[in-house]
One Martini backbone bead per residue (centre of mass of N, CA, C, O) as a GRO file, in nm:
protein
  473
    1UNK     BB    1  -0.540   1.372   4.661
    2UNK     BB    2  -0.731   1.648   4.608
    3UNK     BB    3  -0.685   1.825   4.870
    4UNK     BB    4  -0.364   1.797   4.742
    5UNK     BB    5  -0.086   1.981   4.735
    6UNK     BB    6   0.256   1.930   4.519
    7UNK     BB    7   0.569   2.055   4.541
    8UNK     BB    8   0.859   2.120   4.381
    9UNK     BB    9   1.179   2.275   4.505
   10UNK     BB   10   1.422   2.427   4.348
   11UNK     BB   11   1.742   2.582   4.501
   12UNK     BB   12   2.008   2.796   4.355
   13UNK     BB   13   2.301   2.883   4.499
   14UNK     BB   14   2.555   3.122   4.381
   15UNK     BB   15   2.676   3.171   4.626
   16UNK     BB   16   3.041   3.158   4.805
   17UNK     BB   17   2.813   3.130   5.018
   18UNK     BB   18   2.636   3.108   5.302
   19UNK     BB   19   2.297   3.153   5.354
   20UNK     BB   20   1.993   3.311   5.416
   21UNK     BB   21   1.678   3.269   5.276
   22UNK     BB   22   1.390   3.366   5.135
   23UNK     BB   23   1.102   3.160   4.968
   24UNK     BB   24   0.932   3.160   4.683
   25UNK     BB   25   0.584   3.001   4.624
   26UNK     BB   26   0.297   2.951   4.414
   27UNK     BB   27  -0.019   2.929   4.571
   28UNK     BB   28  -0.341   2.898   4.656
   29UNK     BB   29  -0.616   2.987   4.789
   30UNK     BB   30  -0.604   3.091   5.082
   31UNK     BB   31  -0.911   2.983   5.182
   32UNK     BB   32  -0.813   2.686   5.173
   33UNK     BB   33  -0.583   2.657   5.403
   34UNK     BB   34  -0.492   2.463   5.631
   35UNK     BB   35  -0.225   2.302   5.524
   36UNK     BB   36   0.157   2.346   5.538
   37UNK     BB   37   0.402   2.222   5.403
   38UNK     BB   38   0.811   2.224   5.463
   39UNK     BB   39   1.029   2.001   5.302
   40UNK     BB   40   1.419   2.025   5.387
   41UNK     BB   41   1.610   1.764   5.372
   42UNK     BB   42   1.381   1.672   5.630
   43UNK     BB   43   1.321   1.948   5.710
   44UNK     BB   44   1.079   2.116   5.894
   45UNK     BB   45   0.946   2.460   5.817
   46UNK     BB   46   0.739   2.610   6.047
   47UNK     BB   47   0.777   2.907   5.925
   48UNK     BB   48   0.563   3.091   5.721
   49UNK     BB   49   0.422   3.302   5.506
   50UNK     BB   50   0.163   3.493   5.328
   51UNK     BB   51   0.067   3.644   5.012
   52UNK     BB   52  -0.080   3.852   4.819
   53UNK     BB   53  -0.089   3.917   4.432
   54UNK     BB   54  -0.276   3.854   4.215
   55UNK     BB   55  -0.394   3.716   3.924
   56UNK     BB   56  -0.254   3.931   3.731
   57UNK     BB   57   0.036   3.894   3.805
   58UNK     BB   58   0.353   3.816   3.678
   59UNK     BB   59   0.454   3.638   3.939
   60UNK     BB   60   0.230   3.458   3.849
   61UNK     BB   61  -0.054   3.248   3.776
   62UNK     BB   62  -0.417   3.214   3.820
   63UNK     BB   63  -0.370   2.942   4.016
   64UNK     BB   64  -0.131   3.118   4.181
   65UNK     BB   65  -0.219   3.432   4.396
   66UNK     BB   66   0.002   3.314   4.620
   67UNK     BB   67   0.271   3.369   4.838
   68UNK     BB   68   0.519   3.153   4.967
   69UNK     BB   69   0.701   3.194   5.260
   70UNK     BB   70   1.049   3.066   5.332
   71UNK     BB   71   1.325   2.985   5.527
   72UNK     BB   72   1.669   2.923   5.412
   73UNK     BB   73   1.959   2.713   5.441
   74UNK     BB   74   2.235   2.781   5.189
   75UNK     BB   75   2.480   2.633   5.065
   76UNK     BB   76   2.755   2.678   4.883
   77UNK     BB   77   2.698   2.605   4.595
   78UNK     BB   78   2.368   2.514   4.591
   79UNK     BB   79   2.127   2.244   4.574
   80UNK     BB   80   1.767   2.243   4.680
   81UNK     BB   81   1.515   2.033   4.797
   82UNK     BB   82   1.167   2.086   4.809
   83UNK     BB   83   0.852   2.017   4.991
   84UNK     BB   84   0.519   2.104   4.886
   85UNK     BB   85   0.189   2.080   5.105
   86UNK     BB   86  -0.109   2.126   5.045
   87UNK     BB   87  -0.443   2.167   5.238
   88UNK     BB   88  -0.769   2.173   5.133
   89UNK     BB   89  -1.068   2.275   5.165
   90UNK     BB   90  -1.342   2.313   5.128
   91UNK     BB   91  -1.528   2.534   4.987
   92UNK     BB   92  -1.771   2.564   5.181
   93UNK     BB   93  -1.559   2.621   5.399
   94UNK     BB   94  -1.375   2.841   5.296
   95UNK     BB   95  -1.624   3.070   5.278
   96UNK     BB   96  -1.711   3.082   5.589
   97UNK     BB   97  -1.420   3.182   5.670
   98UNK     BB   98  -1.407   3.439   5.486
   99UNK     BB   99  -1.688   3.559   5.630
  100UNK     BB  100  -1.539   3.595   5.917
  101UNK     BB  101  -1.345   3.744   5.799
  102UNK     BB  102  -1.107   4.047   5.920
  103UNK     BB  103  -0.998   4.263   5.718
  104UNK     BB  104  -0.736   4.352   5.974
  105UNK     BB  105  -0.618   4.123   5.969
  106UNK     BB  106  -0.246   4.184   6.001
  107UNK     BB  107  -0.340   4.494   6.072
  108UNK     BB  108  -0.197   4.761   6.229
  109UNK     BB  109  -0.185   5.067   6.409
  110UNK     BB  110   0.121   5.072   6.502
  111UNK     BB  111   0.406   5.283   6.386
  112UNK     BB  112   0.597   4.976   6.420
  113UNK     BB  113   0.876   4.786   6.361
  114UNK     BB  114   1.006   4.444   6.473
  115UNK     BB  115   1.285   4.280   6.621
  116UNK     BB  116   1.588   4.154   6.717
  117UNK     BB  117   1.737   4.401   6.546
  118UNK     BB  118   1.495   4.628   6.530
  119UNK     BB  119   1.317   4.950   6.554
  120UNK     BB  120   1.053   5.082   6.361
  121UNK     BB  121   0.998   5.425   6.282
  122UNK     BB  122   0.660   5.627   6.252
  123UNK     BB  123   0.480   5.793   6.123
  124UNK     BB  124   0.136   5.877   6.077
  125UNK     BB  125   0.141   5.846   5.739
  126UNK     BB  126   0.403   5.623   5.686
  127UNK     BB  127   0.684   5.696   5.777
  128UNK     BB  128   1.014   5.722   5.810
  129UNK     BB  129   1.180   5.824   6.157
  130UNK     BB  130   1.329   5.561   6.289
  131UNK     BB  131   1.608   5.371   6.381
  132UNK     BB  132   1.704   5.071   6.616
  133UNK     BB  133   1.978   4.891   6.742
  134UNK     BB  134   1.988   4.664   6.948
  135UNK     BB  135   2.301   4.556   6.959
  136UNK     BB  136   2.438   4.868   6.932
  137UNK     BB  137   2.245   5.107   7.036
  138UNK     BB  138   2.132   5.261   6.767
  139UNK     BB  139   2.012   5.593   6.665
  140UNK     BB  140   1.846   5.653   6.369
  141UNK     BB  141   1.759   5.940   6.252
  142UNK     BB  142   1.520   5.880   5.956
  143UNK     BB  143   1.372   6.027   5.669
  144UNK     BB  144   1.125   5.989   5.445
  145UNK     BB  145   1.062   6.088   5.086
  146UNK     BB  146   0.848   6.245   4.806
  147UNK     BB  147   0.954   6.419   4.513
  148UNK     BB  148   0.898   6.657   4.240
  149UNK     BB  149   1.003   6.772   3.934
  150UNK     BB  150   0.834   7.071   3.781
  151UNK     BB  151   0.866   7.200   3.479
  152UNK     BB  152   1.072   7.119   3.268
  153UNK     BB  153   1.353   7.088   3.026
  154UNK     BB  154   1.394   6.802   3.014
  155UNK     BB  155   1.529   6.524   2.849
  156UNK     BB  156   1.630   6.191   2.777
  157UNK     BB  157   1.965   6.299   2.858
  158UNK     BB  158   1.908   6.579   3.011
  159UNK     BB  159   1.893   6.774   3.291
  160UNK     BB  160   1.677   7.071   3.317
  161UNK     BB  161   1.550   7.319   3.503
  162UNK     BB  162   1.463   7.196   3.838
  163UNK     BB  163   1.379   7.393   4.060
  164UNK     BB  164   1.057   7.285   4.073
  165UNK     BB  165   0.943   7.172   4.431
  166UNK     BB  166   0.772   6.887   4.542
  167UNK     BB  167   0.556   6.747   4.728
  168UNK     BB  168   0.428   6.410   4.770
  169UNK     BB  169   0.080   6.384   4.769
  170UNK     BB  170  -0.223   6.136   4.859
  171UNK     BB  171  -0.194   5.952   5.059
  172UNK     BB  172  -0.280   5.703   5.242
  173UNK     BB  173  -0.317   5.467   5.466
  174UNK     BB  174  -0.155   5.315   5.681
  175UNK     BB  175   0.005   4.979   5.650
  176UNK     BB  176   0.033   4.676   5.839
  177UNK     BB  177   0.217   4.368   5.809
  178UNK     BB  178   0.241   4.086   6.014
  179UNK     BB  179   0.480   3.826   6.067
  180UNK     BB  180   0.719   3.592   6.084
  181UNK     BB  181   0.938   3.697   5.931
  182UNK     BB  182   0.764   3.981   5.812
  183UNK     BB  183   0.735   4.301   5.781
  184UNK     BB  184   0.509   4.606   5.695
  185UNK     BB  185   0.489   4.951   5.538
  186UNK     BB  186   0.258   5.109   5.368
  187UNK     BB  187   0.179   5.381   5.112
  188UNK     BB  188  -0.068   5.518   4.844
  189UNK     BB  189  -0.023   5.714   4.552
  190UNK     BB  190  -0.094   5.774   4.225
  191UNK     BB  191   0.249   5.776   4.219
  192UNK     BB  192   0.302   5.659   4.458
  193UNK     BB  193   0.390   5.273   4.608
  194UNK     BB  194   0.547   5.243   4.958
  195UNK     BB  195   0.762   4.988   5.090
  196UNK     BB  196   0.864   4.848   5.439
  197UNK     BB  197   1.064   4.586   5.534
  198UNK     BB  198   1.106   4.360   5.778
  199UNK     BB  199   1.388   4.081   5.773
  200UNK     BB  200   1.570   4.081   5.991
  201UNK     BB  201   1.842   4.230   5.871
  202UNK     BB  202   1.671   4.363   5.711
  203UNK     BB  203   1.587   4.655   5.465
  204UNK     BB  204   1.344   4.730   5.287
  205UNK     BB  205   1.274   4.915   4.947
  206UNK     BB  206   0.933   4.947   4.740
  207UNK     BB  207   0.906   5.137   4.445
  208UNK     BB  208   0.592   5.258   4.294
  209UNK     BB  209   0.600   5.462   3.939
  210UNK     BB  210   0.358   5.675   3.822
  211UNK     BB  211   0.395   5.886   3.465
  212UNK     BB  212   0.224   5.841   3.228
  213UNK     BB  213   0.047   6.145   3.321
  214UNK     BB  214   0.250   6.320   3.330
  215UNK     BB  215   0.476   6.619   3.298
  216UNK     BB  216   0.733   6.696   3.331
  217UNK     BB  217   0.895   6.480   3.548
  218UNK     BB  218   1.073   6.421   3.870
  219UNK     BB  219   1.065   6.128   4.075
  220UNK     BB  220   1.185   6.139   4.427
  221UNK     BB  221   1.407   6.022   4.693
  222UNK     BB  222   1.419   6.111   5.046
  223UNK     BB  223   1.694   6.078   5.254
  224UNK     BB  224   1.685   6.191   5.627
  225UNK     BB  225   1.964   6.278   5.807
  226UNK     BB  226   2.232   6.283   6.111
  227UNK     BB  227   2.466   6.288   5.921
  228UNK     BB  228   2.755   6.410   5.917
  229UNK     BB  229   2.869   6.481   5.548
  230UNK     BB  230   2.833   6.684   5.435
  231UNK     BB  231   2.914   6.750   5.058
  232UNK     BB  232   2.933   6.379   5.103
  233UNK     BB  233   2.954   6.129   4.878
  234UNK     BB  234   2.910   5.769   4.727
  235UNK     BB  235   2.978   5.584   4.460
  236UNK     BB  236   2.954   5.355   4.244
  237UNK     BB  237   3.129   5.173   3.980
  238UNK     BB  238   3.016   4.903   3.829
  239UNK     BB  239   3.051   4.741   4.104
  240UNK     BB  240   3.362   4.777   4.216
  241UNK     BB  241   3.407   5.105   4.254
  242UNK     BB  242   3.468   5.407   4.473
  243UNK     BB  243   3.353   5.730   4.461
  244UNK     BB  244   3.343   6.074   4.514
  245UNK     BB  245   3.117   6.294   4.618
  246UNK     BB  246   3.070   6.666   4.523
  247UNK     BB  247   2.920   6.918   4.632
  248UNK     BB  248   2.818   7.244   4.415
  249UNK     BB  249   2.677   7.537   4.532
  250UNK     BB  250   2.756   7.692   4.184
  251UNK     BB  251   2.578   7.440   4.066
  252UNK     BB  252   2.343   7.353   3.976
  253UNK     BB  253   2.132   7.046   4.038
  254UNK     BB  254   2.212   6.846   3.792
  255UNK     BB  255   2.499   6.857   3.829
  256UNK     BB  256   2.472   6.685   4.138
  257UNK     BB  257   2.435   6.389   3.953
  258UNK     BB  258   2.452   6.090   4.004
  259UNK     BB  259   2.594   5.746   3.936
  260UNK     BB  260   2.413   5.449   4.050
  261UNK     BB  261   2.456   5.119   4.005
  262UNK     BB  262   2.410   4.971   4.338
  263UNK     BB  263   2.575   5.211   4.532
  264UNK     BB  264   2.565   5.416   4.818
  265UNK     BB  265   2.702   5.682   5.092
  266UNK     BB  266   2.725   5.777   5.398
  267UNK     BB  267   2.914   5.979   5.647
  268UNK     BB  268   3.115   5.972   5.958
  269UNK     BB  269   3.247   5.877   6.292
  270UNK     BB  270   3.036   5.718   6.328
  271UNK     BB  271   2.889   5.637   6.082
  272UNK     BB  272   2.690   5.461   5.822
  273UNK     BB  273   2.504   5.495   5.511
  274UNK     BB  274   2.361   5.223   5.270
  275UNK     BB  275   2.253   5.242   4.936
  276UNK     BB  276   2.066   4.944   4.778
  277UNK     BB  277   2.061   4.864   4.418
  278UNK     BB  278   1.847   4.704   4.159
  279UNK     BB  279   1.928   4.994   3.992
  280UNK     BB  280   2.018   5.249   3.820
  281UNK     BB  281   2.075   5.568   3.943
  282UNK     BB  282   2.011   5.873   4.033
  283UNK     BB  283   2.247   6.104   4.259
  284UNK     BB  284   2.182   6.333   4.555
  285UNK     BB  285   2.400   6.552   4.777
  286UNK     BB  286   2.230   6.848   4.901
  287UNK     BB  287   2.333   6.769   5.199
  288UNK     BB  288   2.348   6.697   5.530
  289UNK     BB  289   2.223   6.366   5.508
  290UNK     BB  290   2.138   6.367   5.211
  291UNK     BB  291   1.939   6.166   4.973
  292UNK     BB  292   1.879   6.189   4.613
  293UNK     BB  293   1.645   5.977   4.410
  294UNK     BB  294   1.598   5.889   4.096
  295UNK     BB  295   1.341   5.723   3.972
  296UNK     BB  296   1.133   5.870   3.774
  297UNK     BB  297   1.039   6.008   3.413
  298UNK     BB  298   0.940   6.291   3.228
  299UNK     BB  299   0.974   6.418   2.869
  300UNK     BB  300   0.896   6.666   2.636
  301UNK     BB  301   1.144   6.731   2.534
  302UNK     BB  302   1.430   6.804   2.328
  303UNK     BB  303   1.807   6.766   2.359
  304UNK     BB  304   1.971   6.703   2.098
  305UNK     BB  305   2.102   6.380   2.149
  306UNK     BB  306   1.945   6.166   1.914
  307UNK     BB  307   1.568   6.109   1.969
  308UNK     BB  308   1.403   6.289   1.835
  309UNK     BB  309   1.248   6.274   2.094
  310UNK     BB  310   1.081   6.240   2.385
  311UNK     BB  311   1.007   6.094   2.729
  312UNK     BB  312   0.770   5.854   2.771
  313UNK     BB  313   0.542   5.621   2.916
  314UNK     BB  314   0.349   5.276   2.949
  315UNK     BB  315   0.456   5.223   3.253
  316UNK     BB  316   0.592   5.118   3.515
  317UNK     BB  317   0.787   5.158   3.798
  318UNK     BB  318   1.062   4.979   3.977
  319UNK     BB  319   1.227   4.983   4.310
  320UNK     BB  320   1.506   4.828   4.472
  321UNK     BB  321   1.588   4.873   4.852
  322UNK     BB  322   1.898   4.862   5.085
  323UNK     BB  323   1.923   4.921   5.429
  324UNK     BB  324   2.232   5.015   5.591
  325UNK     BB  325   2.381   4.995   5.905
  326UNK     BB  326   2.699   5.158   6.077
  327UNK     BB  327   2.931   5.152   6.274
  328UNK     BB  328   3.185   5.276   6.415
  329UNK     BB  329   3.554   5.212   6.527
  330UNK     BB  330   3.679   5.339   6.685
  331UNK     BB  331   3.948   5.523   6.558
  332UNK     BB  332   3.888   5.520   6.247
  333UNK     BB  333   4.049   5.540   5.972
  334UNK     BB  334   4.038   5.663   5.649
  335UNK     BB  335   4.224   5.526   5.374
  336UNK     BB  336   3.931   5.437   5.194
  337UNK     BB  337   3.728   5.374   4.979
  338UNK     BB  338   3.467   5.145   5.091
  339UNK     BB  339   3.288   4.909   5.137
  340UNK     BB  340   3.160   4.674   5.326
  341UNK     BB  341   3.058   4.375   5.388
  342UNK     BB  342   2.786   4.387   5.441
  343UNK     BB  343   2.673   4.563   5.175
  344UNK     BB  344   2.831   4.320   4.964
  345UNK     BB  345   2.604   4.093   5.081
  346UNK     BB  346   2.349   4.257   5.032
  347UNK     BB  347   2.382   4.293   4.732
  348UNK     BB  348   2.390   3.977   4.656
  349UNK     BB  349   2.119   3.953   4.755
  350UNK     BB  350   1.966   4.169   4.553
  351UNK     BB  351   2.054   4.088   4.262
  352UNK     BB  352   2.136   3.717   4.372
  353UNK     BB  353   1.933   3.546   4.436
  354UNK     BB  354   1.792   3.282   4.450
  355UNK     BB  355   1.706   3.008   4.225
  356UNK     BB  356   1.364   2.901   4.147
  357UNK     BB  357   1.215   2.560   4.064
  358UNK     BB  358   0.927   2.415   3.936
  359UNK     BB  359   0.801   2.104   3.974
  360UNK     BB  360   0.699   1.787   3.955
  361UNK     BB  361   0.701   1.491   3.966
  362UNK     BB  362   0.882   1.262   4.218
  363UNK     BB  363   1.034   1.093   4.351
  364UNK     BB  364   1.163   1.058   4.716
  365UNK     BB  365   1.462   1.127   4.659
  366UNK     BB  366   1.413   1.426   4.522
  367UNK     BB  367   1.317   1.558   4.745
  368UNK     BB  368   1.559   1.535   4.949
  369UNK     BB  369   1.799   1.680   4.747
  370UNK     BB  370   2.151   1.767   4.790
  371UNK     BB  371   2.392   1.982   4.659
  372UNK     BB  372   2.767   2.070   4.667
  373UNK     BB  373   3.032   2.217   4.526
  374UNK     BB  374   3.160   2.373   4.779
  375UNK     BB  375   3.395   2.263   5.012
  376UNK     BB  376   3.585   2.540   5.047
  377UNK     BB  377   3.538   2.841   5.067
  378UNK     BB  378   3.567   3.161   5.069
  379UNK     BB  379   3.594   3.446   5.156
  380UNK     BB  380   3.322   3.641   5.194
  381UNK     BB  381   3.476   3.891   4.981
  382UNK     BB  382   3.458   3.638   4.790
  383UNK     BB  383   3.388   3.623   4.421
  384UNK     BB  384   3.232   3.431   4.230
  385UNK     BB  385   3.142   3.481   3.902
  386UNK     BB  386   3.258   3.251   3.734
  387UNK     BB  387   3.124   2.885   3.607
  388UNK     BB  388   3.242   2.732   3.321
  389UNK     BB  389   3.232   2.577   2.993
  390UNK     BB  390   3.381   2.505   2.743
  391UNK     BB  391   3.460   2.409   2.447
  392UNK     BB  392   3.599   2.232   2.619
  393UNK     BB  393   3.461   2.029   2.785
  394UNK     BB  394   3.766   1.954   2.993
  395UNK     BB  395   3.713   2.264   3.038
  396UNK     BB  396   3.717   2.531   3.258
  397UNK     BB  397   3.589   2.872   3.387
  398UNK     BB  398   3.744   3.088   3.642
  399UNK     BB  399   3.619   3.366   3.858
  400UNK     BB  400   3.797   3.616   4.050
  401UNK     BB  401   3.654   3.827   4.358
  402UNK     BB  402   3.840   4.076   4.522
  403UNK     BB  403   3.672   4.242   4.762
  404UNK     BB  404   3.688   4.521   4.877
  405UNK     BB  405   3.678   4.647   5.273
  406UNK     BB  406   3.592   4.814   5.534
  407UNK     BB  407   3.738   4.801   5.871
  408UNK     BB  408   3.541   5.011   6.019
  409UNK     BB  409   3.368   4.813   6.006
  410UNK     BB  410   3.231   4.574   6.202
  411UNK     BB  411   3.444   4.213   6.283
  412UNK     BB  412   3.661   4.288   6.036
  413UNK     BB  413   4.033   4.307   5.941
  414UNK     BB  414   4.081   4.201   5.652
  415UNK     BB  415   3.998   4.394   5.336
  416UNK     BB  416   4.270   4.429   5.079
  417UNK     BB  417   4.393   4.139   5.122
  418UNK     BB  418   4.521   3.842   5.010
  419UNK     BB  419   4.449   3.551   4.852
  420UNK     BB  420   4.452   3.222   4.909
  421UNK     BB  421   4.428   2.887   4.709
  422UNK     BB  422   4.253   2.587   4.583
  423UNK     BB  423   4.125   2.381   4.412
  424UNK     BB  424   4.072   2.108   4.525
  425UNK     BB  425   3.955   2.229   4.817
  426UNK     BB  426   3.714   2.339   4.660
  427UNK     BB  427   3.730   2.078   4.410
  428UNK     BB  428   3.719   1.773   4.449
  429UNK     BB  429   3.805   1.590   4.201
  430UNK     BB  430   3.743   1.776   3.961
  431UNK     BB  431   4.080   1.858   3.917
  432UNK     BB  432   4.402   1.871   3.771
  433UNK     BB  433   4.437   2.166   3.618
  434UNK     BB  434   4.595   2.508   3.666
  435UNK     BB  435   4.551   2.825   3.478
  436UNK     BB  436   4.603   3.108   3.404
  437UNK     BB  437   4.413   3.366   3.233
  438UNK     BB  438   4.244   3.556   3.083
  439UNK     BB  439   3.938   3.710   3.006
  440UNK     BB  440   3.887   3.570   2.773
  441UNK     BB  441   4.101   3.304   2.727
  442UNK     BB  442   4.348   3.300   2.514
  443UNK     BB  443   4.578   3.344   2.745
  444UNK     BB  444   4.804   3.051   2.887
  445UNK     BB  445   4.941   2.905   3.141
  446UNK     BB  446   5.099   2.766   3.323
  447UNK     BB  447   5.055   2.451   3.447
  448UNK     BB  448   4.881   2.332   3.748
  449UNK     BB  449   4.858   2.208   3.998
  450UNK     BB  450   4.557   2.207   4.210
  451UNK     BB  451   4.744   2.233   4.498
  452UNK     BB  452   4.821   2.502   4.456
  453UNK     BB  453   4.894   2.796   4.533
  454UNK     BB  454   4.686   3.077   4.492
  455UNK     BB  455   4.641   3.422   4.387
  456UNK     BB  456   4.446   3.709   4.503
  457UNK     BB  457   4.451   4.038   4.468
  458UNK     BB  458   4.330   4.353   4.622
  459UNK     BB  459   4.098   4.452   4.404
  460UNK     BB  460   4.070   4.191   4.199
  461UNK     BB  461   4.082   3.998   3.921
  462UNK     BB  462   4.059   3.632   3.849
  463UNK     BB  463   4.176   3.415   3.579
  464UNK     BB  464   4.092   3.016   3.534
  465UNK     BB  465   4.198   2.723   3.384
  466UNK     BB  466   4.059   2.417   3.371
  467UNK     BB  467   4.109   2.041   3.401
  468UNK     BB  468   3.955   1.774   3.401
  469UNK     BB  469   3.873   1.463   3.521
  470UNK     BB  470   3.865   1.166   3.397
  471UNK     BB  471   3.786   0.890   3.390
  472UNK     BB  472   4.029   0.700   3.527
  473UNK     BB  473   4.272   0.951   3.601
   0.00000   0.00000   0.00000
């Protein structure tokens, strides 16, 4: 009927473990609906939020200016259907909703969000200043501001001069929004605008920064804990390994900015705190316990590095980032620089989320079908990268990341060692032999079967050639 809306909305889960993740889909006039169902694979989820993002918004077309958010578990490297059906009121009806609806509705007053995992507390002006762990009874005091670097001589290529720091000032009224999935805490100015989330055991922090208008200017987020780590901090190199970087208070200020390619940590004897980002940007610890990411920059020098003119843009920038909390246990001594499990879970969660295509009309069987790739997945610090079909169709090419984690946090005890498996238990049915290969693929070792057992060894990438089981074969 006329009064109902459904979408077909495919799933496809790309990594190599079981994940919960929350799914957007956009939904028409939010005075409009009545009642939404979301069922996938037969099972109807019943909690999900609805946000407004702007019928202007890139992130959907000008009849679905509403972004419908639903949780769904999800099987590894796998796909799944849900059927979303919208029942919208009368127009005459929707609009008598929208005149009696309180604009605050939604909007709290109290500085603070909560759920079963956290209870974050903010400031008077909506700025974060303490995170509390309800399961391990953790306080961490940590603020959170914006400041930007003034009147500086950096070029496109070269930070220079950058002495003069002001603090980022102009907030507005901060915004609380709470739902049944995810709550938030807004506040915005002219020049950055900062939002905190909170959705299960994630804490996300996503900032827009306009420097259009700007001139000679970076504009940096601080976070400031009491996290005892003094002159010490790590970031990743290429999301791969992770280096340490020294503050040294002998040399300038931009000499101790690092790139931070996805994640970065500070830590103590109690616990570390990692900062993951889903771009690349510069990083400093300037004391201990402090953070500071350079958000975006606007540079009217040429510092004869080669492009030969300032570096202004004609855009806002985005940057989303998750903060990790977790305690060390007891007498655990660092052997080596290493991620977490959970922050490596959490990168992989903010990198590569599942990716959503929303379809049209479909038989009833397509509306709750599910697939699954993967029969016995591999252990969770194991990163399928690449399952490609090669130029010679009955061939494909499988990479495999046994990515080192640390275990003096969390409840896992094997960080760095050796993983062990089969091809046929991963992918049953589906291949016949199996050959290690280099990284290009050009040369291939001595062929097995796919029931042998095969080792990644901790820390390492390995490439291998499958061979396809053809029919009747």
């Amino acid at each position: 009927t006329e009064d109902l809306e459904e979408q077909i909305v495919f799933i496809f889960n790309s990594a190599s473990r079981k994940r919960i993740s929350n799914i957007e889909v956009g939904i028409k006039d939010i005075a409009r609906q009545e009642t939404v169902v979301v069922n996938c694979n037969g099972n109807v989820e019943k909690k999900f939020d609805v946000k407004n993002i702007g019928s202007n918004s890139p992130e959907t077309d000008d009849t679905h200016n509403n972004v419908l958010i639903f949780q769904l578990s999800l099987q590894p490297l796998s796909f799944t259907a849900c059927s979303v059906v919208t029942k919208l009121r009368d127009k005459r009806d929707a609009e008598q909703v929208e005149d009696d609806e309180d604009e605050s509705v939604g909007k709290e007053t109290e500085h603070f969000l909560e759920n079963r995992n956290y209870v974050i507390k903010f400031s008077e002006s909506g700025f974060l200043s303490s995170i509390y762990k309800k399961g391990e009874g953790w306080r961490q005091d940590i603020t959170l501001g914006f400041h930007m670097y003034t009147g500086t001589e950096s070029g496109p290529y070269l930070l220079r001069n950058i002495g003069n720091r002001e603090e980022v000032v102009g907030f507005g009224d901060p915004i609380i929004t709470k739902g049944s999935l995810c709550s938030s805490m807004q506040v915005k100015s002219d020049l950055v605008t900062h939002k905190l989330t909170l959705c299960d055991d994630k804490i996300e922090i996503e900032n827009t920064v306009d420097v259009t208008q700007a001139d000679s200017t970076e504009v940096l987020m601080e976070i400031r804990t009491d996290i005892k780590s003094g002159n010490k901090s790590f970031t990743d190199l290429n999301s791969f390994q992770i280096s340490e970087r020294i503050h040294r208070s002998d040399l300038p200020k931009q000499a101790n900015f690092y790139p931070m390619s996805s994640m970065a940590y500070i830590q103590d004897l109690d616990g570390r705190l990692t900062l993951i980002s889903n771009l690349p940007l510069g990083i400093s610890n300037p004391s201990s316990g402090v953070l500071e990411v350079l958000l975006d920059r606007s540079a009217s020098h040429d510092d004869g590095r080669g492009l030969a003119g300032s570096l202004s843009t004609e855009v806002k920038s985005s940057s989303r980032f998750l903060l990790v909390l977790e305690t060390r246990k007891p007498n655990c001594i660092d052997l080596a620089t290493l991620p977490t499990l959970k922050s490596l879970t959490a990168r992989s969660d903010l990198l590569n989320p599942p990716v959503v295509f929303v379809g049209g009309n479909y038989e009833q069987n397509v509306r709750n079908a599910s697939a699954s790739f993967l029969n016995n997945p591999p252990p969770p610090q194991v990163e399928i990268v690449n399952l490609r079909m090669e130029s010679d169709i009955n061939s494909s090419k499988l990479m495999i990341h046994n990515q080192g984690f640390h275990d003096c946090f969390g409840d896992h005890d094997n960080d760095r060692g050796d993983v062990t498996f089969q091809v046929e238990n991963m992918f049953p049915g589906m291949f016949k032999q199996v050959s290690e290969t280099s990284m290009d693929g050009v040369t291939d070792g001595e062929p097995r079967d796919t029931s042998r057992s095969l080792v990644v060894k901790g820390m390492e990438i390995e490439s291998f050639k499958l061979v396809r089981k053809l029919p009747g074969s």
